[in-house]
N, C-alpha and C positions, 0 to 999 in steps of 0.2 A: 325481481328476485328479492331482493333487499326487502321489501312490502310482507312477502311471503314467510320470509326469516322473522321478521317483526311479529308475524302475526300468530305463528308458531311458537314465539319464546312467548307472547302474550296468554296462549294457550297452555302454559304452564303452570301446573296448581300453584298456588300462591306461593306454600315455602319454598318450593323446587325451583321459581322461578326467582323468586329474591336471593337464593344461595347463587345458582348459576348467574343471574346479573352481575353482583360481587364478585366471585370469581372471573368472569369473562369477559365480561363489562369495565370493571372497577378497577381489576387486575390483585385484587387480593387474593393470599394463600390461603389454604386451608387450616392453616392454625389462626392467623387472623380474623378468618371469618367464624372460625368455630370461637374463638374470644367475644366477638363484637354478638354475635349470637348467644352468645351460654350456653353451644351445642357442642359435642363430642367431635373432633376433627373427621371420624367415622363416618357418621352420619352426614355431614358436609359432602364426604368425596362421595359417598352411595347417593345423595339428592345431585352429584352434578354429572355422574354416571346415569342416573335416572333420566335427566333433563337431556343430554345429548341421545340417549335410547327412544322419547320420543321426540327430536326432533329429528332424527333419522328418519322415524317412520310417515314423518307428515312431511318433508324433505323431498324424499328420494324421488317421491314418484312428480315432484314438480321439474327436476333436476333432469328428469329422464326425458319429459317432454322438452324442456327448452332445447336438451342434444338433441332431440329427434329432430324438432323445428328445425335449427342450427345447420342442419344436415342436405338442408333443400326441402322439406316438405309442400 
């Protein structure tokens, strides 16, 4: 799973994925990182709302399998 998370934030367009690193990685806020960027705090929270939107969608259905495995398959 870990491999899978990695390789899904990987898959993140470049800025989307250096805002969320920062953020969720780094543990900076969004007025931090909108400083160290020269971006509008806005647009920070919309690219880290972005970045969890698609790893939701490349996530779940890994997620879904390991419960089903999990489960006795």
């Amino acid at each position: 799973l870990k491999g899978a998370i990695q390789d899904a934030i990987n898959k993140l367009p470049e800025r989307c994925r250096e805002i969320f690193v920062l953020s969720k990685v780094d543990g900076l806020s969004n007025k931090q990182i909108a400083e160290q960027l020269n971006i509008a705090e806005t647009t920070v929270k919309t690219q880290v709302q972005r970045a969890y939107r698609m790893l939701r969608e490349r996530l779940v259905p890994i997620f879904l399998l390991v419960e089903y495995l999990q489960q006795g398959f």
